[in-house]
DRENMISE-818714 format. One record per atom (N, C-alpha, C): residue number from 1; residue in three letters; atom name; z, y, x. Coordinates in steps of 0.001 Angstrom, whole numbers. Each point is the difference from the previous one (the first is absolute). Layout:
% residues N
(NUM Ala CA (Z Y X))
...
//
This chain:
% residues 123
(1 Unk N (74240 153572 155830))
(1 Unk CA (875 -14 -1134))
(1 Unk C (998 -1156 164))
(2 Unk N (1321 326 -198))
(2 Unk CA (1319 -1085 -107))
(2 Unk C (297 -305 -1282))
(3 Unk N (-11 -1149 -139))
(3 Unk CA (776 -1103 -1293))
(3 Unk C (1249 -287 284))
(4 Unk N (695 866 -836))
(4 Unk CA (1650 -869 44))
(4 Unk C (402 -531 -895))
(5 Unk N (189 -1894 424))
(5 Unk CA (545 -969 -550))
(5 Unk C (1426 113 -783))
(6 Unk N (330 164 -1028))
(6 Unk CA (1674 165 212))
(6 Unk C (109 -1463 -316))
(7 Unk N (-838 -865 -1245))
(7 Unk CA (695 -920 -503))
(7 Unk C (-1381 -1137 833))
(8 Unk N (539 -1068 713))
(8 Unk CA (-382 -1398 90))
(8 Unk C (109 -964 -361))
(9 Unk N (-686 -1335 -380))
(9 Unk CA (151 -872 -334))
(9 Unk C (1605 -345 426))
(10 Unk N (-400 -502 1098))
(10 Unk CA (1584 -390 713))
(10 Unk C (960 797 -246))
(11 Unk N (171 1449 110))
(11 Unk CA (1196 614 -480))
(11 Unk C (366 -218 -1508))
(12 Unk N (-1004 18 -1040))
(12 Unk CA (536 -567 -1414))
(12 Unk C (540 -929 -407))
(13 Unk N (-487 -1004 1140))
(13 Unk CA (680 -1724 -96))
(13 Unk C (1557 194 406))
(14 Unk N (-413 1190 1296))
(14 Unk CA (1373 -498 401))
(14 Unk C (714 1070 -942))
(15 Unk N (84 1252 -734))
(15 Unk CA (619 594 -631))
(15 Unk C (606 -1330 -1529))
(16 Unk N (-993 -891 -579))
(16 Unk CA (133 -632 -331))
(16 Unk C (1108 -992 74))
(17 Unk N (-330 -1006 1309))
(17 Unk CA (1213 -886 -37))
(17 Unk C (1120 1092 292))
(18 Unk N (423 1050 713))
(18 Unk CA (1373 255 326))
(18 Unk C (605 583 -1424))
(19 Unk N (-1004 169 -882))
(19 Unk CA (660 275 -1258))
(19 Unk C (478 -1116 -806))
(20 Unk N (-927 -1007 365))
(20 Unk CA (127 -1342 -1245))
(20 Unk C (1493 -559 1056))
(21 Unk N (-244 171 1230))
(21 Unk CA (1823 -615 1053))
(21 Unk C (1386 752 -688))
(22 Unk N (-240 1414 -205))
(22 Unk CA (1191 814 -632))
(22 Unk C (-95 -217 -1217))
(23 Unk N (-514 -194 -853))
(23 Unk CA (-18 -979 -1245))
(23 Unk C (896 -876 -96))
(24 Unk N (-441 -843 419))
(24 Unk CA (432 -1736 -195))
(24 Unk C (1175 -109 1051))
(25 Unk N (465 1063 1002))
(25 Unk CA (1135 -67 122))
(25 Unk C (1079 648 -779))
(26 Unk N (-391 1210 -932))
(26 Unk CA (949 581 -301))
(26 Unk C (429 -755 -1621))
(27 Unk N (-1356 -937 -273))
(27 Unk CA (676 -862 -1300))
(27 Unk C (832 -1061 377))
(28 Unk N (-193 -498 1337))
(28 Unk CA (687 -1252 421))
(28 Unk C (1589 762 -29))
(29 Unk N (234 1140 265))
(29 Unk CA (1031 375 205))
(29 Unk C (648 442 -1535))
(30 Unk N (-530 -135 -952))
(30 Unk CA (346 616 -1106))
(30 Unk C (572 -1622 -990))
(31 Unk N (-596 -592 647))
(31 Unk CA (569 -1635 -649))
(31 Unk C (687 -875 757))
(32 Unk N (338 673 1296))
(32 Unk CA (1265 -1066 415))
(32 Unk C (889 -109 -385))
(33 Unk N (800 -960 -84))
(33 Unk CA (1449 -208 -762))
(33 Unk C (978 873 686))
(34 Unk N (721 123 -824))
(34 Unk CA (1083 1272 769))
(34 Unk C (1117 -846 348))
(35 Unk N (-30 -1465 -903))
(35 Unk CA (1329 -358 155))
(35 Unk C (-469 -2096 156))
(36 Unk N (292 -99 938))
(36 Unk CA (-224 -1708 332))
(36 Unk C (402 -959 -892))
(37 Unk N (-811 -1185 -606))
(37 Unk CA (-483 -912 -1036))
(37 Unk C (1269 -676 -125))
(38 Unk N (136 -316 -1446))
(38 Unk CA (1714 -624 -135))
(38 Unk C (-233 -1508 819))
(39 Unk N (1509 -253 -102))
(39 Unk CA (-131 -1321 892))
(39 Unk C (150 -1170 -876))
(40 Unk N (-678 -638 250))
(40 Unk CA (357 -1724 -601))
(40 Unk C (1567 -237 -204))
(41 Unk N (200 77 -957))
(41 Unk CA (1790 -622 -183))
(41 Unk C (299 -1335 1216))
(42 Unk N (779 -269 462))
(42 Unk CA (839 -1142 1241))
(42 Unk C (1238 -610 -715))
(43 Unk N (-245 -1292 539))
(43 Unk CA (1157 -544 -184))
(43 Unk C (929 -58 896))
(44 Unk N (1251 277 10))
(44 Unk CA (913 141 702))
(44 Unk C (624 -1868 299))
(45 Unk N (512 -159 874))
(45 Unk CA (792 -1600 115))
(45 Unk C (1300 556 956))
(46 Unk N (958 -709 -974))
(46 Unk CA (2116 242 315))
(46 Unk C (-16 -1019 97))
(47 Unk N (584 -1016 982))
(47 Unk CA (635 -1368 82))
(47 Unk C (970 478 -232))
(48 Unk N (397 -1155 -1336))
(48 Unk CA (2036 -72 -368))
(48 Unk C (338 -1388 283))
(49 Unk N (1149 66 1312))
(49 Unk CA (599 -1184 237))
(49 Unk C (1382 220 -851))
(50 Unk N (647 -640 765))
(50 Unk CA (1497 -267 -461))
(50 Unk C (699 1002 379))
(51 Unk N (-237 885 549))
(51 Unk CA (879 956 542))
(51 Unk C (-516 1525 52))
(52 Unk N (-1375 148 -65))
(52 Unk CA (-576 1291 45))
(52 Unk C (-1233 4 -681))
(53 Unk N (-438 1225 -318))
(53 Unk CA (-1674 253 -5))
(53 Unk C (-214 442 1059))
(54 Unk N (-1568 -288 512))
(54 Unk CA (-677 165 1399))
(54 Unk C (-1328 322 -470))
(55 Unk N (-593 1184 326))
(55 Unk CA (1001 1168 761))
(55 Unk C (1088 650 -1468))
(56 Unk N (905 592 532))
(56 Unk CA (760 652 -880))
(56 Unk C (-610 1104 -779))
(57 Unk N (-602 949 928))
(57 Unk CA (-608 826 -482))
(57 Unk C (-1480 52 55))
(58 Unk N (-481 215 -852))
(58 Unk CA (-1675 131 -442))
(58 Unk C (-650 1180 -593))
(59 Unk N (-803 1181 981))
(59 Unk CA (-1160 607 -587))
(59 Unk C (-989 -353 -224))
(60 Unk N (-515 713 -1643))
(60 Unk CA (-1066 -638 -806))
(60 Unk C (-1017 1578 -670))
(61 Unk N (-829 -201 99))
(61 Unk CA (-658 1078 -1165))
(61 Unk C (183 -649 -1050))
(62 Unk N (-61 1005 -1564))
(62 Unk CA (267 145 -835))
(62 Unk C (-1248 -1305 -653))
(63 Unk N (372 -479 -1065))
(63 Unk CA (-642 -731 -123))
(63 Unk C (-341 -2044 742))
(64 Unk N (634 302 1236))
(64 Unk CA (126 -1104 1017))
(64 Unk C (922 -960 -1090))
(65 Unk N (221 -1213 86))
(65 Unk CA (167 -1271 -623))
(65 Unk C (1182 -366 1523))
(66 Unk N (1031 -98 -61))
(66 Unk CA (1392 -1086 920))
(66 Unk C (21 -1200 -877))
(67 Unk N (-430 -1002 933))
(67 Unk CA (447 -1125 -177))
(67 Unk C (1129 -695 576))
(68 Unk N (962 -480 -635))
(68 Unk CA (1382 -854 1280))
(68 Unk C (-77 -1350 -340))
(69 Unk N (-320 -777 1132))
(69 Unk CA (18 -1029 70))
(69 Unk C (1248 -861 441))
(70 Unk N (579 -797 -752))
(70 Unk CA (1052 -871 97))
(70 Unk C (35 -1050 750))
(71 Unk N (228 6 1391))
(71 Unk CA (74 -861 1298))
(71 Unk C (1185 -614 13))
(72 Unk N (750 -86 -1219))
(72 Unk CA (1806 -375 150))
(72 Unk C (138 -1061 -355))
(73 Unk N (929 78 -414))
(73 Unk CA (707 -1593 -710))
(73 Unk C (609 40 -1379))
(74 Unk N (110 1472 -216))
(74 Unk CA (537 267 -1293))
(74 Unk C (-1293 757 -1035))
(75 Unk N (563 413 -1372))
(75 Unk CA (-354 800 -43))
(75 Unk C (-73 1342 -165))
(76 Unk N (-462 1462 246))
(76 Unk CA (-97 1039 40))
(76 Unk C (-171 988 -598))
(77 Unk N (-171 1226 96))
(77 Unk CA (-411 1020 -721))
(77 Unk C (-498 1334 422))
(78 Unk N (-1027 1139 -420))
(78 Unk CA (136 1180 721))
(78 Unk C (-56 494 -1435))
(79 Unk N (754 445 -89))
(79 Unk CA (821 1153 -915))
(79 Unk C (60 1521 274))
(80 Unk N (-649 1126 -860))
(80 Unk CA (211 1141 485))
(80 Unk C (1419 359 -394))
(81 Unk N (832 823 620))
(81 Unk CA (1047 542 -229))
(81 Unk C (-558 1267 -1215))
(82 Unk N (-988 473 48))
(82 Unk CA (-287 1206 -1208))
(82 Unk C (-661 -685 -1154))
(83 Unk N (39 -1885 113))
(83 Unk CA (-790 -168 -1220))
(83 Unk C (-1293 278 -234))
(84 Unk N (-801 350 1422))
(84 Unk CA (-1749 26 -531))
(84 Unk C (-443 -1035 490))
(85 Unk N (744 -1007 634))
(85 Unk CA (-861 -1637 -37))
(85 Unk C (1418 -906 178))
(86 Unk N (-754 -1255 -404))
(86 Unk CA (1189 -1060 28))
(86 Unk C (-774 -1204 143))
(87 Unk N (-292 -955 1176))
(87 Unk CA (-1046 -1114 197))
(87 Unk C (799 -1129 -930))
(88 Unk N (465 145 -943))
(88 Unk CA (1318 -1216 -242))
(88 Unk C (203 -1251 749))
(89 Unk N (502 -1054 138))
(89 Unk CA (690 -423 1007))
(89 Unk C (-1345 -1128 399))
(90 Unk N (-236 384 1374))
(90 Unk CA (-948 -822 546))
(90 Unk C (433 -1303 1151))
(91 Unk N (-350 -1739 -696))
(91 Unk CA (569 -681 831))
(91 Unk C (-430 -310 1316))
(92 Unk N (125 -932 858))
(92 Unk CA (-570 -73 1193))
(92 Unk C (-993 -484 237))
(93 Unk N (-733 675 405))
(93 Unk CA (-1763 -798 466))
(93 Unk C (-620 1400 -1130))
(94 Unk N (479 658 -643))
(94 Unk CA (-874 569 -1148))
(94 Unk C (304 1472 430))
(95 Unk N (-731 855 -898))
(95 Unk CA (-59 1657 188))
(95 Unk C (-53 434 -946))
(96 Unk N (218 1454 211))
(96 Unk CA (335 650 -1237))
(96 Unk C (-638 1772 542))
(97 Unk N (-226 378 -988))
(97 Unk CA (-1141 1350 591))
(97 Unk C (353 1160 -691))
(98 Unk N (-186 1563 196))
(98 Unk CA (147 887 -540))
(98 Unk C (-1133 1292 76))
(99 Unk N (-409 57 -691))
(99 Unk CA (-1041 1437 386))
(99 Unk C (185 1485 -203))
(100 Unk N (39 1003 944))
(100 Unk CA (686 1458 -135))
(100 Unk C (-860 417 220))
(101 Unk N (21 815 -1073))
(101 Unk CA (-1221 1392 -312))
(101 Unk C (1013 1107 -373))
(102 Unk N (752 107 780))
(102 Unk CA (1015 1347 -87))
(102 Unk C (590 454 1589))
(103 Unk N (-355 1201 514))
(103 Unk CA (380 72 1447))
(103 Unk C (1572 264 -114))
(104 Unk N (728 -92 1018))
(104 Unk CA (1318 -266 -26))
(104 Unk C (572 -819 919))
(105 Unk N (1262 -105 -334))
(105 Unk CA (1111 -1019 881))
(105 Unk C (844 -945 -450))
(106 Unk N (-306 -1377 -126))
(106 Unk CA (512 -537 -1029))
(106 Unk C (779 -1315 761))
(107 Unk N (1184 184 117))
(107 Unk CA (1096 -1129 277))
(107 Unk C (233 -1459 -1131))
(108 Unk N (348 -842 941))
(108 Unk CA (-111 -1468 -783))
(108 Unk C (644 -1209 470))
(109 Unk N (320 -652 -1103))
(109 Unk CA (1447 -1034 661))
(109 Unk C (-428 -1406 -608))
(110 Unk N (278 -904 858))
(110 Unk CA (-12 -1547 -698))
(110 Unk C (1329 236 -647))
(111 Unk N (-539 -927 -1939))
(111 Unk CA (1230 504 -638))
(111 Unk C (939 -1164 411))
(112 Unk N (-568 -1693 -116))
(112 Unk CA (943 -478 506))
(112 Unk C (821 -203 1649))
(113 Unk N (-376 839 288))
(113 Unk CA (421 620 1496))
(113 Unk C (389 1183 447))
(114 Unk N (422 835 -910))
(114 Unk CA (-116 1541 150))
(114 Unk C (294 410 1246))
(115 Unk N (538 -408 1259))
(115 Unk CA (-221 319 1028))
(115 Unk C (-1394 342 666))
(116 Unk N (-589 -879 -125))
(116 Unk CA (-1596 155 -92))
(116 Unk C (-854 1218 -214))
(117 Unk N (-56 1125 1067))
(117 Unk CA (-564 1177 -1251))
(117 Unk C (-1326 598 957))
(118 Unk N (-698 646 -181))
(118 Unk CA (-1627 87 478))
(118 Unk C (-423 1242 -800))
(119 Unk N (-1110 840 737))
(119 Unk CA (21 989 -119))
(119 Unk C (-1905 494 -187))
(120 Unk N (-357 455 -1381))
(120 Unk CA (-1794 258 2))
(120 Unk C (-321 1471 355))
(121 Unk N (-468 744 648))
(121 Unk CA (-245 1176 92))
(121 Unk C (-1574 -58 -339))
(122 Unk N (-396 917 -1053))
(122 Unk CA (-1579 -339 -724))
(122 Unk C (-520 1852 104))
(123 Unk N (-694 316 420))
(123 Unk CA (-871 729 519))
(123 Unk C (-1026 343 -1059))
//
């Protein structure tokens, strides 16, 4: 007379883990982020001498903080041309800061220098 085994110890274990593996992978996959963790806001740094901002132009994410620091002899300004920031006039040795939480393109002039003009692109 023949005994046929269908189910074994070992085959239940292993029917077991490969079920509990497709499990716990298919939840790992059901809670990954779809979209990568916001970023820490940055401070941006513009040296304003006597003659320019450096760098002229600056990309920032939304939210990022520009600071311009006054390396001159006079004093300065970064002024938006659309009026959404104005550092009012910062003297030398000192700074003056702005924070954008609006993506866009936003041009800017030392007022007592209006030659002076610098450029935020915010993301």
């Amino acid at each position: 007379m023949r005994i046929a085994v269908t189910h074994t110890p070992l085959r239940n274990v292993l029917r077991l883990l490969v079920t509990c593996l497709v499990a716990a992978s298919m939840s790992t996959l059901a809670v990954s982020p779809a979209t990568p963790a916001p970023q820490e806001p940055k401070r941006v740094i513009v040296t304003v001498d006597d003659d320019k901002f450096s760098p002229e132009e600056v990309t920032v994410n939304a939210g990022d903080t520009v600071v311009w620091q006054n390396v001159g002899k006079s004093p300065t300004s970064a002024k938006a041309k659309d009026g959404s920031f104005d550092t009012g006039y910062i003297m030398p040795g000192a700074s003056g800061e702005a924070t954008l939480p609006t993506p866009g393109a936003f041009e800017y002039y030392d007022e007592p220098h209006p030659y002076k003009v610098g450029r935020i692109v915010v993301r």
